[in-house]
C-alpha positions in Angstrom: 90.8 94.9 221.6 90.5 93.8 218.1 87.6 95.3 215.9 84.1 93.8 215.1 83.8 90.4 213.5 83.2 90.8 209.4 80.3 89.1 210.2 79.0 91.7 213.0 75.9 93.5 211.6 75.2 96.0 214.4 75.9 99.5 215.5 75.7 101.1 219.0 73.6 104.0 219.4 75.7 105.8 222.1 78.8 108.4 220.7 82.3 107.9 219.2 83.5 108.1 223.0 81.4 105.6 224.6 81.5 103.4 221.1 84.6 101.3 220.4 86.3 97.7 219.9 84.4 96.8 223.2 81.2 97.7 223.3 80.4 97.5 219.6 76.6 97.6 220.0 73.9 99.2 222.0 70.1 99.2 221.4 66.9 100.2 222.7 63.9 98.1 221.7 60.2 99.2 223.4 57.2 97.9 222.5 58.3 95.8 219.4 60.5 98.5 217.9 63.6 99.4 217.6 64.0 103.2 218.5 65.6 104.6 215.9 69.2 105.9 217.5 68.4 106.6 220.8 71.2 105.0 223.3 70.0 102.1 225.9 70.7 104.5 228.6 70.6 102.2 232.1 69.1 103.9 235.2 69.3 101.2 237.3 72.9 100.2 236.7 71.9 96.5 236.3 72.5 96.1 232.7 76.1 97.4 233.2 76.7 95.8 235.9 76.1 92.1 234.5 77.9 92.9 231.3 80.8 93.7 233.2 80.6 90.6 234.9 80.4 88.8 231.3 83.3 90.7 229.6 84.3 93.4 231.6 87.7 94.1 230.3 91.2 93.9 232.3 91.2 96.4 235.0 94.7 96.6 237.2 94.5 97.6 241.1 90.9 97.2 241.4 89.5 98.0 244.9 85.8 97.2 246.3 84.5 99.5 249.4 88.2 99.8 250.5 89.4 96.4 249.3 91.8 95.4 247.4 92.0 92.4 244.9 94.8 93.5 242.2 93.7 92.9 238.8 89.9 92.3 238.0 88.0 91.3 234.2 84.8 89.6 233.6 84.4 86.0 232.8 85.6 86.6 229.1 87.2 89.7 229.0 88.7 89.8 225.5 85.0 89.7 224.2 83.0 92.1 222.3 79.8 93.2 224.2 76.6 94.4 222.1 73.6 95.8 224.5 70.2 95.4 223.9 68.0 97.2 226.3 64.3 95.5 226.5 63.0 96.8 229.8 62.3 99.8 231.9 62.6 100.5 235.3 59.2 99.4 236.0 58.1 97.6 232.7 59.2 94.3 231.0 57.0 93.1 228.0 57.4 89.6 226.0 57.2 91.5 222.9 60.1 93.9 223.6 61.9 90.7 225.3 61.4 88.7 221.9 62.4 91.0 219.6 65.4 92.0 221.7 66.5 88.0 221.2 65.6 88.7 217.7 67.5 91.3 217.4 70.8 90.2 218.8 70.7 87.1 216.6 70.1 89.0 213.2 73.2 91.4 214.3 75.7 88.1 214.3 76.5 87.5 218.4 77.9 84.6 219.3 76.2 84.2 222.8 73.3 86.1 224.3 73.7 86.6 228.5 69.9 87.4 230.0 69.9 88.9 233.2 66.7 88.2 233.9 65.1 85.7 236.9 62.2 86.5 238.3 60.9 89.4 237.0 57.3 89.5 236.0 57.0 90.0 232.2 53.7 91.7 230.9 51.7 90.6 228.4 49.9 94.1 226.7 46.9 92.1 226.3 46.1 90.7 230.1 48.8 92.8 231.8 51.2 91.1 234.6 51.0 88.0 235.1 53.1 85.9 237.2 55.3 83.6 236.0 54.3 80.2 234.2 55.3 76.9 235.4 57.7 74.2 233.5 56.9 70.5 233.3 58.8 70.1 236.3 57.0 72.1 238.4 59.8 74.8 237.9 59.1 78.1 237.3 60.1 79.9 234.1 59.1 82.7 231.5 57.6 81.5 228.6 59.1 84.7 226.7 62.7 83.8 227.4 62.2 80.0 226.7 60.6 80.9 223.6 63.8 83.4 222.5 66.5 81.1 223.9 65.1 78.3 221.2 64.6 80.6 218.7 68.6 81.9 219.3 70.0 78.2 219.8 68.0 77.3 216.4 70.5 80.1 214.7 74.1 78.6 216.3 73.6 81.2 219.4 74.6 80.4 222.9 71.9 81.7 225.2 73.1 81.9 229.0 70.4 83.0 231.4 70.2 83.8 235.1 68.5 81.1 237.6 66.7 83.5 239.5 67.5 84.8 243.3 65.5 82.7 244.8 66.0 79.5 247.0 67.5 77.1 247.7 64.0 76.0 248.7 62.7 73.2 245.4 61.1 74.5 242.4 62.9 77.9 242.6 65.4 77.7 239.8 63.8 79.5 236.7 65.1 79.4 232.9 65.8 75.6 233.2 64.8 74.6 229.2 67.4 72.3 228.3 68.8 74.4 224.9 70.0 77.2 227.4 72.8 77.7 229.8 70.9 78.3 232.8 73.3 80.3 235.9 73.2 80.5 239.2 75.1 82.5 241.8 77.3 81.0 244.5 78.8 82.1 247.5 82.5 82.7 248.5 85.0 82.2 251.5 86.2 85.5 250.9 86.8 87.6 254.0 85.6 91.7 253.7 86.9 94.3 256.2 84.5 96.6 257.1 84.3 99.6 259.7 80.7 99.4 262.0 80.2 103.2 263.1 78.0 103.7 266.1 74.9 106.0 264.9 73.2 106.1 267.9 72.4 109.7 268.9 71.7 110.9 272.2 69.4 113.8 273.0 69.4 116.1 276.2 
């Protein structure tokens, strides 16, 4: 991997070992803040798992649960990937949301991938609320819209998720037409897989 950009202006909050020409940034923003150096540390595993779908580098004689599909990457895997961690496992505010886009836009990336369908975003001054509708009677949230026009304003790509809803109508979220909105798909791909018998018998 080749280093940063010139024109990169962020730094990643995790150690020299975890830090390099891949991931070249990580954050964590909470309640409108940036906190100070402490690493976006991902519980969940989401976070990780969608940036290696985005960039994950060249990986030879991958294997899934037992299968095997030879070499694997991300969608761009010779790309630089900068995290920006906005939510907690139980919490998702606009502010944090906002000034995540903010943010990413200030530190000079190119595209901004957001992970993020139906997930109820609070508001600190009502709470949760559920999700607003577009013009079209799809759903969206307003917090994302808002960000994804602020970052295409600035030359930034924003791609976000579609939800995982469906395919019923009116179930697609993130639809504004400055943003790259991405849903999933299904494949004809074949799994083997080993059904164990668990039933137990008692005397």
């Amino acid at each position: 991997m080749p280093p940063p950009p010139a024109k990169w202006k962020g730094h990643c909050d995790f150690n020299k070992t975890v830090c390099n020409n891949k991931l070249i940034g990580a954050k964590t923003l909470r309640k409108g803040i940036e906190h100070g150096h402490r690493p976006p540390i991902d519980p969940s595993g989401h976070g990780t798992h969608v940036a290696s779908i985005a960039a994950g580098a060249f990986v030879k004689d991958a294997v899934a649960f037992g299968n095997s599909f030879g070499r694997a990457s991300g969608m761009a895997p010779r790309a630089h990937i900068a995290l920006y961690q906005v939510c907690g496992l139980d919490d998702c505010t606009g502010v944090d949301l906002l000034k995540g886009i903010e943010a990413a836009v200030h530190d000079g990336v190119d595209i901004l991938s957001i992970s993020m369908g139906e997930e109820k975003i609070q508001n600190p001054m009502i709470g949760q609320r559920p999700q607003k509708t577009g013009p079209l009677g799809v759903g969206i949230n307003p917090e994302i819209i808002i960000g994804a026009f602020y970052a295409i304003s600035h030359g930034v790509l924003v791609s976000a998720a579609a939800g995982n809803d469906g395919p019923a109508p009116g179930s697609v979220v993130n639809d504004a037409p400055w943003m790259l909105t991405v849903g999933a798909s299904t494949t004809d791909r074949r799994m083997a897989s080993v059904v164990a018998n668990m039933v137990h018998h008692q005397n």
